[in-house]
C-alpha positions in Angstrom: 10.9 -11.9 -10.0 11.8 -13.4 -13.8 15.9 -14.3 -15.0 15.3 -10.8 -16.2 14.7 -8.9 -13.2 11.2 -7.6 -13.7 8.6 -7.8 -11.6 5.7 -9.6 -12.8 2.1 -8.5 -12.6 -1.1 -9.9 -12.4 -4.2 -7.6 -13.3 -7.5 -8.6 -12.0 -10.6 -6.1 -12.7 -13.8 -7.0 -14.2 -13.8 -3.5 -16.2 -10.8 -3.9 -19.6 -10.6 0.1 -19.7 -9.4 -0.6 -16.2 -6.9 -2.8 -16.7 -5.7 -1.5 -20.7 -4.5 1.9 -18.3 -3.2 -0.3 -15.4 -1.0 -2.6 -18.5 -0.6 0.9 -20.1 1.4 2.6 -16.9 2.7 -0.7 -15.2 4.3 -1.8 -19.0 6.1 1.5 -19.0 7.8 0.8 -16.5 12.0 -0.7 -16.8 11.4 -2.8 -14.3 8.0 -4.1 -14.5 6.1 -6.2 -16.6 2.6 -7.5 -16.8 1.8 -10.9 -17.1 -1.9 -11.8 -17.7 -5.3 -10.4 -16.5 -8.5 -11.6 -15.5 -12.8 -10.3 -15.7 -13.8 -12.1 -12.3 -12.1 -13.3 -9.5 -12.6 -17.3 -10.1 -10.2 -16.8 -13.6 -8.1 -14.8 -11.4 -7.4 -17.7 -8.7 -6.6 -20.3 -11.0 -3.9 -17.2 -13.0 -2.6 -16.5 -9.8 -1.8 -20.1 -8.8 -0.7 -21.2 -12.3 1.7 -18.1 -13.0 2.6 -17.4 -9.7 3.2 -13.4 -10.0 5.1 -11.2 -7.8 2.8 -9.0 -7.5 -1.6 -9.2 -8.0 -3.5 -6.3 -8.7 -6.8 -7.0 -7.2 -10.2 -4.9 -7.8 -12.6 -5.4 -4.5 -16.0 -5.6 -7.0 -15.8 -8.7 -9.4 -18.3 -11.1 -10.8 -18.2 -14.3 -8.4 -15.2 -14.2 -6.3 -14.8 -10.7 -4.9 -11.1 -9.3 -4.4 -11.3 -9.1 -0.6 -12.1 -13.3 -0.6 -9.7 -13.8 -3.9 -6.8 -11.6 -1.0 -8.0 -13.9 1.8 -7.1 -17.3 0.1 -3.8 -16.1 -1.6 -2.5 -13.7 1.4 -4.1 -14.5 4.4 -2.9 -17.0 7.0 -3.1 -20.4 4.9 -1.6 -19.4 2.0 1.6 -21.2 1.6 3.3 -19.5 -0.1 1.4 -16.1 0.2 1.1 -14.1 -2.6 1.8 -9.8 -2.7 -1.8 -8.8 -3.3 -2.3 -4.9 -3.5 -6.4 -4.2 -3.8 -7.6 -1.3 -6.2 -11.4 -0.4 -5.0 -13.3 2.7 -6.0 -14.8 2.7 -2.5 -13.8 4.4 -0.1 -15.0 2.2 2.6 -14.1 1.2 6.0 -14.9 -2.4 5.7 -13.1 -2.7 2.6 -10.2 -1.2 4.3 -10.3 -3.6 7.3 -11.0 -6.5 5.8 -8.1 -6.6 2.8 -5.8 -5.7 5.3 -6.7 -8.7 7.5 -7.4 -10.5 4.9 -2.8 -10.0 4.2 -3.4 -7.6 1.2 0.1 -5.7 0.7 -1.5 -2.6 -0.2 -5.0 -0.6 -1.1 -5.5 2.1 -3.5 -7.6 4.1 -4.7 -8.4 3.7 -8.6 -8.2 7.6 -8.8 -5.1 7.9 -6.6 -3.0 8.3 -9.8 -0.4 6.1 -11.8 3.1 7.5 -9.5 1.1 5.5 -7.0 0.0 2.3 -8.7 3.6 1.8 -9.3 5.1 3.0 -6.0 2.5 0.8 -4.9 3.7 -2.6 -6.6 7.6 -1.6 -5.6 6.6 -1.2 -1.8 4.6 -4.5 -2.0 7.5 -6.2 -3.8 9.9 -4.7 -0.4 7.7 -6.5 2.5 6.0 -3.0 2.9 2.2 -2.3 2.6 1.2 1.2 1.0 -2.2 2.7 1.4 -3.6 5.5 -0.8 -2.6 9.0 1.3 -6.7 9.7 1.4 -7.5 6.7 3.4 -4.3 6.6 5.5 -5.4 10.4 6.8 -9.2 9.3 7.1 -8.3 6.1 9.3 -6.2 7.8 11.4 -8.3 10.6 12.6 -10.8 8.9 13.4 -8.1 6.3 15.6 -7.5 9.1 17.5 -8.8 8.9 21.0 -10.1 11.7 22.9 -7.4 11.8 25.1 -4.0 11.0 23.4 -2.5 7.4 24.9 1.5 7.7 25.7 2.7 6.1 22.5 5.2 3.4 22.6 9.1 4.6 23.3 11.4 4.4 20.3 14.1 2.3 20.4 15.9 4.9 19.1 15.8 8.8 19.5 14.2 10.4 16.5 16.3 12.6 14.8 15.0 16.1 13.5 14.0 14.7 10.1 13.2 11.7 10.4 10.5 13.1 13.2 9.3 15.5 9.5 8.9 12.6 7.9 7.1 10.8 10.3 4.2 13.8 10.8 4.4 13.8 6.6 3.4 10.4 6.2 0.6 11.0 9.6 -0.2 13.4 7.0 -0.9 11.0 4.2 1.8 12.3 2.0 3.7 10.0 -0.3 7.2 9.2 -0.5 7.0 11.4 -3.9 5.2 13.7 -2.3 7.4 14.1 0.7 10.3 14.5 -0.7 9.0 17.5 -2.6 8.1 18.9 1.0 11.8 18.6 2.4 13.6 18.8 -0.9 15.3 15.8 -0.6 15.3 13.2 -2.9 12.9 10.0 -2.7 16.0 7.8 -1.7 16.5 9.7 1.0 12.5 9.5 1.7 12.3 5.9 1.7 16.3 5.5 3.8 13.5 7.7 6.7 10.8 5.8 6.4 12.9 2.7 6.8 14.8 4.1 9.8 11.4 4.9 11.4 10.0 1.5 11.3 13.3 -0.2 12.4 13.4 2.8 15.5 9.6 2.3 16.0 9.7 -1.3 15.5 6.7 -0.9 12.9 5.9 -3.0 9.7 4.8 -0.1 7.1 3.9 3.3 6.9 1.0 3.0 8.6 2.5 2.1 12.0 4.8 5.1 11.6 1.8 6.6 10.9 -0.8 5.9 14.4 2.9 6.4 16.2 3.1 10.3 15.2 -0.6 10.7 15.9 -0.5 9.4 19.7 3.2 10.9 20.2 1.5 14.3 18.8 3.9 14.6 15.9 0.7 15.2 13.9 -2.3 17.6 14.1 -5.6 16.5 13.7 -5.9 19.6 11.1 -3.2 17.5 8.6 -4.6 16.7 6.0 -3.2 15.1 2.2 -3.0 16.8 -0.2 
């Protein structure tokens, strides 16, 4: 982060009224702050590398250098250091999924998933954690689901009654916001769960707590975000 505290933002889409509403939400923001912006993914490299942001906002579809490569050489295994890149696709699309997350991307949303996301999106990036939108989280993990459920790893920890909610919540592909609404609790208490269940589960994000309700059988396959 800046002396200042914010975080500092990179925008890379190859569409401006993309990123004007991306600068527009992310600006609004006390503690956030955007820093430059890119058309194609070559312009975005060199940004990246120059300004060295906390945070890149990467669309999958750009002229030349396409945001799942652009992810791969500032994430991915030889980037010293590695950069938070979150990716921002229209598409819906397995590969695209697969790929930015092996490629070390720190999040992946949908552009329609909504501006309370975008941002709780750069914040869990900025914490280690890597947030997916809710539509693809649910998608992905049906179709993990084997035919016959596979005894799920032992927590480290017993459960306790609500942080096993919150686990079948987020199976469910419910946000933090969004779960805390559910429970009526309030989203520091949300993300205090969330944080116990990947410690207890021994998980990196959401999605781990995630595939661990679905083989424990926390979650139905008839869960669905909504």
């Amino acid at each position: 982060m800046s002396g200042t505290g914010a975080i500092r933002i990179l925008l890379a889409d190859d569409q401006e009224a993309i990123r004007a509403g991306f600068r527009l939400v992310l600006d609004a923001q006390p503690d956030m702050t955007v820093i430059g912006e890119a058309a194609d993914g070559a312009t975005a490299l060199d940004a990246a590398l120059r300004l060295r942001p906390d945070v890149l906002l990467a669309d999958i579809r750009m002229p030349g250098l396409d945001g799942l490569e652009l992810t791969r050489r500032l994430a991915g295994p030889g980037a010293d250091p590695p950069l938070r890149v979150v990716v921002v696709t229209t598409f819906d699309l397995d590969a695209y999924v697969h790929t930015a997350l092996r490629a070390g991307a720190s999040g992946l949303l949908l552009k329609r998933s909504g501006p309370a996301l975008l941002v709780e999106a750069v914040r869990a990036a900025m914490s280690g954690d890597a947030l997916i939108s809710p539509q693809i989280t649910a998608r992905m993990l049906h179709r993990l689901v084997p035919p016959a459920r596979r005894e799920p790893a032992r927590p480290a920890e017993p459960l306790t009654p609500r942080e096993a909610e919150v686990a079948a919540l987020v199976a469910a592909g419910l946000s933090n916001a969004d779960i805390g609404e559910e429970l009526f609790i309030s989203l520091a208490t949300v993300k205090t769960h969330v944080a116990g269940l990947q410690r207890k589960l021994a998980v990196r994000n959401r999605v781990g707590i995630a595939a661990w309700a679905w083989e424990s059988g926390l979650a139905s396959t008839e869960q669905s975000p909504r």
